[in-house]
C-alpha positions as CSV (number, residue, x, y, z in Angstrom):
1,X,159.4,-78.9,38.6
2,X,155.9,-77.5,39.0
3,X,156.3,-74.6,36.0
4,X,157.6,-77.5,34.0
5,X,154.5,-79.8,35.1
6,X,152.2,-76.7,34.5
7,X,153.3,-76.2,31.0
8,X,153.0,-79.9,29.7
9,X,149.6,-80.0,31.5
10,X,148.7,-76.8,29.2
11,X,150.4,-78.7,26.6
12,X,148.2,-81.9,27.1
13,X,145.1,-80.2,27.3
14,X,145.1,-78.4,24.0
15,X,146.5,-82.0,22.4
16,X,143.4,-83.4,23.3
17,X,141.2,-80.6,22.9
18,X,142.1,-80.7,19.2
19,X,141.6,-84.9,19.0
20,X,138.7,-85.3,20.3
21,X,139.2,-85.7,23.8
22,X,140.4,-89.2,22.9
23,X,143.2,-90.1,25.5
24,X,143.6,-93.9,27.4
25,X,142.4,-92.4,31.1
26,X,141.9,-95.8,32.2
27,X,145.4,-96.2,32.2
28,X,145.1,-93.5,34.9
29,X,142.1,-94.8,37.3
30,X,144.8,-95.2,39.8
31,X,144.8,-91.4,40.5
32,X,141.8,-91.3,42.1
33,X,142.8,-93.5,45.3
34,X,145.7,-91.2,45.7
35,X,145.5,-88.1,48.3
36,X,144.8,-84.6,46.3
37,X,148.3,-83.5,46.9
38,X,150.0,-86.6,45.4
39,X,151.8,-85.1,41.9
40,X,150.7,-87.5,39.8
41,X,146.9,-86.8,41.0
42,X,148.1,-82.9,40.5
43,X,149.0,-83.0,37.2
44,X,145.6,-85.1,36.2
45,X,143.8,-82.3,38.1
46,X,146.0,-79.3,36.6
47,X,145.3,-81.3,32.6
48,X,141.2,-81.4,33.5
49,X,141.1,-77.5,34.8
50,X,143.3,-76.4,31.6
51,X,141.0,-78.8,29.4
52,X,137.3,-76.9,30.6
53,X,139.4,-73.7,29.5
54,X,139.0,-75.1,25.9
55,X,136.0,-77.8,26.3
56,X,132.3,-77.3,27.7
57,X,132.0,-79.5,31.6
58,X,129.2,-82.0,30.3
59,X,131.7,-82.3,27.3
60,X,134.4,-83.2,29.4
61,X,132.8,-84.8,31.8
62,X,131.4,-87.4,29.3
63,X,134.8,-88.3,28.1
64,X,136.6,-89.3,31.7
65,X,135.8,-92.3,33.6
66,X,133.2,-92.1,36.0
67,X,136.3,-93.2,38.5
68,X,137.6,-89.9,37.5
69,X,135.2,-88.0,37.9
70,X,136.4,-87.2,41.3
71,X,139.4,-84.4,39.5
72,X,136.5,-82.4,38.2
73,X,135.8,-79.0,39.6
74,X,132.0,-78.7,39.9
75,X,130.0,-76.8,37.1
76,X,131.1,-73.2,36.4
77,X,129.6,-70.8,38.0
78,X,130.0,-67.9,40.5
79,X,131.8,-68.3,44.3
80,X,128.7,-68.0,46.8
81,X,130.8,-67.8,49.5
82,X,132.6,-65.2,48.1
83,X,129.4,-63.0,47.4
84,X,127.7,-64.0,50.8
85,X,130.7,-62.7,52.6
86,X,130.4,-59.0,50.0
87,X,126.7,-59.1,50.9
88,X,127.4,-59.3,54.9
89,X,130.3,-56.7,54.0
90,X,127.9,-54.2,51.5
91,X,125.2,-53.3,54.7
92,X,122.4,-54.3,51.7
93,X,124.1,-52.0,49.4
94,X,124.9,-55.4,47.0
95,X,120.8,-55.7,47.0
96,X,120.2,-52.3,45.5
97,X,123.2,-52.1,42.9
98,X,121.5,-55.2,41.6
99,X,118.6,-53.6,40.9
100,X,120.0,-51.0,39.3
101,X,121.6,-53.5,37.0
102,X,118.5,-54.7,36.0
103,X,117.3,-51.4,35.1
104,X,120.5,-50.4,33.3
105,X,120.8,-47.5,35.4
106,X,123.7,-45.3,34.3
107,X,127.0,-45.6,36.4
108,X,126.5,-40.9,36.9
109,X,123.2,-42.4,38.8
110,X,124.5,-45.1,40.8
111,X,127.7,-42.9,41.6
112,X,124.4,-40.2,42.8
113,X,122.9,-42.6,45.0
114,X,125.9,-43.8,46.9
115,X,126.6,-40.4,47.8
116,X,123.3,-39.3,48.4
117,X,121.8,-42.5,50.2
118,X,124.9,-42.4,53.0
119,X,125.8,-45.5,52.1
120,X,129.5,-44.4,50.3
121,X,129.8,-42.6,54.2
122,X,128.8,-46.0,55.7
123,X,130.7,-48.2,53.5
124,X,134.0,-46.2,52.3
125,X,135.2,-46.6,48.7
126,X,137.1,-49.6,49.0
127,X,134.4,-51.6,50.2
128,X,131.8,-49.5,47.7
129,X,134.0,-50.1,45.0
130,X,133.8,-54.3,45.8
131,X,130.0,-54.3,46.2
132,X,129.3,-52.6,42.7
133,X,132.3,-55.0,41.0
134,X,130.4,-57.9,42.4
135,X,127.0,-56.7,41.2
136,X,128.6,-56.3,37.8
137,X,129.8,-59.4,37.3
138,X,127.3,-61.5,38.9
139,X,124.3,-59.8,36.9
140,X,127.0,-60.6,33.4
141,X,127.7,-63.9,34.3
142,X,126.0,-65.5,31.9
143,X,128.5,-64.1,29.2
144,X,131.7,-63.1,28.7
145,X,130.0,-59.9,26.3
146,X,127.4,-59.5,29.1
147,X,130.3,-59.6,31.9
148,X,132.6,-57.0,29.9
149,X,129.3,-54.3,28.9
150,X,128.3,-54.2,32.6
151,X,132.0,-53.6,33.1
152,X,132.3,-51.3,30.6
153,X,129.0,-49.5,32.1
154,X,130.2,-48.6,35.6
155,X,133.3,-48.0,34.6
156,X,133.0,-44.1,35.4
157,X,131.6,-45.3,38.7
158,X,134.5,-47.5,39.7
159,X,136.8,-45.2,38.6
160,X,135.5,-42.9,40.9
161,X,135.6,-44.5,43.6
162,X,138.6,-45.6,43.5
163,X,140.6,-41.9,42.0
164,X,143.0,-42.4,45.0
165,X,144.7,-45.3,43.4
166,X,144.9,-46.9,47.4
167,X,141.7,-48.9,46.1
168,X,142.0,-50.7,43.1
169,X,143.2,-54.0,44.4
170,X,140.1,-54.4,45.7
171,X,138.7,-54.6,42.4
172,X,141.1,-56.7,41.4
173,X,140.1,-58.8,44.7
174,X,136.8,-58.6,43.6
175,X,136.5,-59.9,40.0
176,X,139.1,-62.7,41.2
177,X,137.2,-64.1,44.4
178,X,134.1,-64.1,42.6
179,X,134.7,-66.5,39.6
180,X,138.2,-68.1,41.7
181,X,138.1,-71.8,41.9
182,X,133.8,-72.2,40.7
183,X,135.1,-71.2,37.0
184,X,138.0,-72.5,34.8
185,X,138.6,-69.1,33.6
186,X,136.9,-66.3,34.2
187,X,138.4,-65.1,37.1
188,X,141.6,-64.6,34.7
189,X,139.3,-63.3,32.1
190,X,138.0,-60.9,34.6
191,X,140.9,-59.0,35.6
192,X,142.3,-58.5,32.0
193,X,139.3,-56.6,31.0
194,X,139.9,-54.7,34.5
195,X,143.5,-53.7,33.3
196,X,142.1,-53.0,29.2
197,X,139.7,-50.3,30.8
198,X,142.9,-49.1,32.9
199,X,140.6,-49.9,36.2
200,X,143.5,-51.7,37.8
201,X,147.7,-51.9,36.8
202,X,149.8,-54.5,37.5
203,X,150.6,-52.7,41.0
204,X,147.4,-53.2,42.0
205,X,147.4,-57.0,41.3
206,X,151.1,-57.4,43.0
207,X,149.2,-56.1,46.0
208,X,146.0,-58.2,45.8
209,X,148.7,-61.5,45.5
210,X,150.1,-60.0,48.4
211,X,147.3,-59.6,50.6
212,X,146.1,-63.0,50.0
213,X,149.4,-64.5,51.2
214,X,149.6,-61.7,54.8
215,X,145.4,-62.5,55.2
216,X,145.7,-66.0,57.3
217,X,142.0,-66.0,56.3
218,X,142.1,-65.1,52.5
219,X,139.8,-68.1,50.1
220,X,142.1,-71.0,49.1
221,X,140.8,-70.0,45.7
222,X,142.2,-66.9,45.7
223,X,145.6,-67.8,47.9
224,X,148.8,-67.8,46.0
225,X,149.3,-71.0,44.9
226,X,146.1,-71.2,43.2
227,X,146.2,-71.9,39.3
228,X,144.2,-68.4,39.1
229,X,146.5,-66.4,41.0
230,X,149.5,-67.7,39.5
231,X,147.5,-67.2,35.7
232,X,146.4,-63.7,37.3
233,X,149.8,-62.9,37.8
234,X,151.6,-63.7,34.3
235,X,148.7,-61.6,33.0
236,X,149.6,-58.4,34.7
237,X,153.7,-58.6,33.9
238,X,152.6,-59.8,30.1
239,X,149.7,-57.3,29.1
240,X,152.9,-54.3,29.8
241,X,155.1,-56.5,27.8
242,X,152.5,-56.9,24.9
243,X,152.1,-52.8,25.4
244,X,155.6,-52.7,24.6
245,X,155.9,-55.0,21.6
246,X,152.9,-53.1,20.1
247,X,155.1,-49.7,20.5
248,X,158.0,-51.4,19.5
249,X,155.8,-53.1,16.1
250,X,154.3,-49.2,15.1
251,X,157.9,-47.8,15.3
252,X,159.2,-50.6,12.5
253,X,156.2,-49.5,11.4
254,X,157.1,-46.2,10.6
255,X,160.1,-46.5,10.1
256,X,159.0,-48.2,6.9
257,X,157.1,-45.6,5.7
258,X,160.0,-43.2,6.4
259,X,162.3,-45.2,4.3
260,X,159.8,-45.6,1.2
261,X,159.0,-41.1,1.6
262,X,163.0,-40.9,1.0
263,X,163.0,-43.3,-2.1
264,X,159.8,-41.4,-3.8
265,X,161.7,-37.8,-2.3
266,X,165.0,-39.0,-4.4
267,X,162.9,-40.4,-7.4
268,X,160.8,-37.1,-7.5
269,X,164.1,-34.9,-7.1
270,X,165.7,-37.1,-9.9
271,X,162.8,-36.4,-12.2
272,X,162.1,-32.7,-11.7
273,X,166.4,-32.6,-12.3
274,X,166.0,-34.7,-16.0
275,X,163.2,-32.7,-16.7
276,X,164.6,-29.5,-15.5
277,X,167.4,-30.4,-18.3
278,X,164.4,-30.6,-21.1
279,X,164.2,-26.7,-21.4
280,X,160.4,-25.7,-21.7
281,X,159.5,-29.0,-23.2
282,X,159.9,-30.9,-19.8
283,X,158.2,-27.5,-17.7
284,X,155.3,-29.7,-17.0
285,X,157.1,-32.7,-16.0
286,X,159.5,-31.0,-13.7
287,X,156.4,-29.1,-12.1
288,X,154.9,-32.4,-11.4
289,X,157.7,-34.2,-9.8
290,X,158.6,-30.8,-7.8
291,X,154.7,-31.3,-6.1
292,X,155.2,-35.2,-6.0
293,X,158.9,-34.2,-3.9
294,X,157.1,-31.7,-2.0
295,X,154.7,-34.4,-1.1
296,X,157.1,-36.5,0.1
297,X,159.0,-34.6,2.0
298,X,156.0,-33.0,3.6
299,X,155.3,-37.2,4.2
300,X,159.0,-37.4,5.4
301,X,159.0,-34.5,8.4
302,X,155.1,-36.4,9.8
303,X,156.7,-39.2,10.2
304,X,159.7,-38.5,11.9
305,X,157.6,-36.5,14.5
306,X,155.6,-39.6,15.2
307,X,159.1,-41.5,15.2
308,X,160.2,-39.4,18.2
309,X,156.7,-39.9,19.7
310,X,157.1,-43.6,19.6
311,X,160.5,-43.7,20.6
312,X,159.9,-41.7,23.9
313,X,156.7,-44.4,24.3
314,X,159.2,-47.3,23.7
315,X,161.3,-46.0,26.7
316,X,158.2,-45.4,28.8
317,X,157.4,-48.8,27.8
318,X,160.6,-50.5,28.7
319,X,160.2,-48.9,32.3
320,X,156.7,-50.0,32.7
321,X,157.9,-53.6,31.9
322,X,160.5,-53.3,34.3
323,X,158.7,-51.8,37.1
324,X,155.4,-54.5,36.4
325,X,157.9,-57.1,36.6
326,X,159.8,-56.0,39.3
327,X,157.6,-54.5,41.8
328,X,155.1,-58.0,41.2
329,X,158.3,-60.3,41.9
330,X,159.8,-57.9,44.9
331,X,156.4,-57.7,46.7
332,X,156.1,-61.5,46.4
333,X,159.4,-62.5,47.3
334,X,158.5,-60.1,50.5
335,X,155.4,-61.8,51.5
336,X,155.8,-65.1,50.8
337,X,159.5,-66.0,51.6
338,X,158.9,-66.1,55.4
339,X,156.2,-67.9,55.0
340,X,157.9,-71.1,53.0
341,X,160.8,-72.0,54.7
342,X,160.4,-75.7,55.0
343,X,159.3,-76.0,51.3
344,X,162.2,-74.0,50.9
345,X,165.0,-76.8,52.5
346,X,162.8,-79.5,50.8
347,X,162.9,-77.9,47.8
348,X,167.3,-78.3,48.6
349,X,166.7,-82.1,49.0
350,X,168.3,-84.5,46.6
351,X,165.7,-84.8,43.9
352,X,164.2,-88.6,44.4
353,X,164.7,-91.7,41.9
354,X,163.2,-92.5,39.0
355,X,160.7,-95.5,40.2
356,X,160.2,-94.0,43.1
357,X,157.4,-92.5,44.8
358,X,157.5,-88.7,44.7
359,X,156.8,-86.8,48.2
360,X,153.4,-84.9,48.7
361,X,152.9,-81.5,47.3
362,X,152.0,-79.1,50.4
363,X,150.5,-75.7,49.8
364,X,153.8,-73.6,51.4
365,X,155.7,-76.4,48.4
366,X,153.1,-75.2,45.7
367,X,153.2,-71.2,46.8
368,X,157.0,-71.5,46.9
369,X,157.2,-73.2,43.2
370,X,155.0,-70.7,41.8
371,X,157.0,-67.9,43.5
372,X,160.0,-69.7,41.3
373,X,158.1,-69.7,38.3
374,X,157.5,-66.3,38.0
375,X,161.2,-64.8,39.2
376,X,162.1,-67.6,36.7
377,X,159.6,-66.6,33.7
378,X,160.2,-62.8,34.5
379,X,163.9,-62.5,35.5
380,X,164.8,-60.7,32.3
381,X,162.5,-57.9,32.6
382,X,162.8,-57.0,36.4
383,X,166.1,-54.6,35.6
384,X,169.2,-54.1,37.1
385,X,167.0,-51.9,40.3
386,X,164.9,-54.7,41.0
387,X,167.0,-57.4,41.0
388,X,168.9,-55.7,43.5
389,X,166.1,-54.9,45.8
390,X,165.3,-58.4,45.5
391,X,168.1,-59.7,47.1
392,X,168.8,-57.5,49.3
393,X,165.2,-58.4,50.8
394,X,166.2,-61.9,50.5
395,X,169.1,-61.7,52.4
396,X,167.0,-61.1,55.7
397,X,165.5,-64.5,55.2
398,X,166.5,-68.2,56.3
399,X,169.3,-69.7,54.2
400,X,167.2,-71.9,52.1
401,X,164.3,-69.6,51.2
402,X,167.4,-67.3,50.2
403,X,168.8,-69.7,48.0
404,X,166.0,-71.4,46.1
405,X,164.6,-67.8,45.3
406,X,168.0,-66.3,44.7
407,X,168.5,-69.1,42.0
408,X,165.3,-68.8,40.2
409,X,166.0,-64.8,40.0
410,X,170.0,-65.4,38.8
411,X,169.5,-68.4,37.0
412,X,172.5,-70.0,38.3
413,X,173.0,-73.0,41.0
414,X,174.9,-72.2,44.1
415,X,177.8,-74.1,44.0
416,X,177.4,-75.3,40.3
């Protein structure tokens, strides 16, 4: 079970991040004379990517045998290829929008100059849009505060050019390919602060995963089936769900403070009535308590109006879960079950022994395991609509691929 593998690995690499690094690797040198898609050599692979997460390279580095050496990914840094196939793309427009990072130019300027220079006629806005995300990030790569200012900077730009909505999965493209598979986790950390300055939604990232898997010639490091896009892709169903537990949290919220404005309301109304009883020795007393009720309920009528507020944002919130959820797993199940089917029957086989010597992980086994993973990890937030869209898609698809996904999604074995 890959999730399962995937999750102990996480598991693993924060245990050792938290003792030291200390952990018998020799006891694993064999890994290294086994081929890269052998799941025992996996899961090493998966533990060292999820440990430089948590752990500077040289750091980690020093602690593995030099016969392991072999599992680490080389130094973080940017994807070359990915930015020498934006420059070829940008006309030389990449050149000049790092200039203009270097001399902080402001995004109303750089939005001017586009227009102005014929270069947003020559390029179009998708492909304008992935040129200045590219500058961006490579000119704030050296860190994370760096990366999100510059963000933050030409945000006004980016948001321009891509008003249409069509466009924003090329940014999502963008700040993926250029830190996917050089860096342990900036390419995730990349697109969340995309989707906190509302420059992409988890539509837009459902349709970058699904353009890699149609595009024959998409980056391995940005295919489905790579640790990024399968991190990439939990991030954009989560970040609605943590929208809707924040909701969800300021309605108990004030739902508190509506139950402590009716106790105070009921104590002030049972003052002012003992005082009332006082005659004119208790005048002052009952005045006080009739301001402190007044108060209260004045505190009482607020908060139920931002009680219906939140409760109309809870639903909206509930939908938006839904529909992140859905739509991500619908358009993957799309895209990627014709495209498994043999991983799909092998997936059917008979599980092998204990002791025995597990098969080879291909990349259509991997895709199809992550594809499980998620209808497994999101299959009670998709709704009622989804699911059904879901299988009725599947239904058009080879017998296996329709029952390996159709489990994950229901949860239950056929024939079980």
């Amino acid at each position: 079970d890959l999730e399962a593998r995937e999750r102990l690995a996480d598991w693993m690499a924060h245990h050792l991040s938290c003792f030291d690094l200390a952990w018998p690797w020799r006891s694993w040198l064999h890994v290294a004379e086994q081929p890269s898609e052998h799941p025992q050599r996996a899961f090493c692979a998966s533990v060292v990517r999820r440990l430089l997460r948590l752990v500077y390279h040289e750091r980690v580095k020093e602690s593995l045998p030099e016969e392991l050496h072999c599992l680490l990914p080389g130094a973080p840094s940017l994807n070359l290829d990915y930015i020498h196939d934006a420059q070829n793309a940008s006309s030389g427009a990449l050149n000049d929008l790092r200039n203009f990072m270097k001399l902080k130019t402001p995004a109303e300027e750089v939005m001017t100059w586009f227009e102005t220079s014929g270069k947003l006629e020559a390029l179009g806005n998708e492909e304008a849009a992935r040129a200045l995300t590219v500058a961006a990030i490579s000119h704030g790569q050296k860190c994370i505060t760096h990366h999100n200012v510059l963000l933050k900077r030409y945000e006004p730009a980016l948001k321009k050019l891509t008003e249409d909505g069509d466009a924003t999965h090329v940014l999502v493209g963008a700040a993926a390919g250029i830190w996917s598979g050089t860096h342990p986790r900036m390419a995730v950390v990349a697109v969340s602060r995309l989707l906190e300055l509302g420059l992409c939604t988890p539509h837009s990232i459902a349709r970058w995963v699904e353009s890699t898997i149609e595009n024959e010639n998409a980056s391995a490091a940005t295919a489905w089936g790579s640790a990024d896009a399968f991190d990439i892709a939990c991030l954009a169903v989560e970040s609605s769900a943590a929208d809707r537990e924040n909701t969800a949290w300021l309605l108990s919220s004030l739902e508190k403070k509506m139950k402590h404005a009716e106790a105070d309301a009921a104590s002030a109304a049972n003052q002012a009535s003992k005082a009332a009883e006082m005659g004119v020795s208790g005048e002052a007393r009952m005045q006080r308590a009739q301001a402190k009720e007044a108060n209260a309920v004045s505190t009482i009528e607020e908060t139920q109006k931002a009680i219906d507020e939140v409760k109309e944002s809870i639903a909206s919130a509930e939908a938006a879960v839904a529909d992140a959820a859905g739509g991500f797993c619908l358009a993957l199940v799309k895209a990627l079950a014709p495209r498994v089917v043999d991983a799909a029957a092998a997936a059917r086989e008979p599980i092998a022994e204990a002791g025995k010597e597990a098969a080879a992980e291909s990349k259509e086994k991997r895709a199809l395991a992550l594809c499980v993973a998620m209808l497994r990890r999101f299959r009670a937030q998709i709704g009622d609509v989804y699911e059904k869209e879901i299988l009725s898609a599947l239904n058009g698809f080879a017998d296996d691929a329709r029952v390996v996904l159709g489990e994950a999604l229901s949860g239950h074995i056929q024939g079980a």
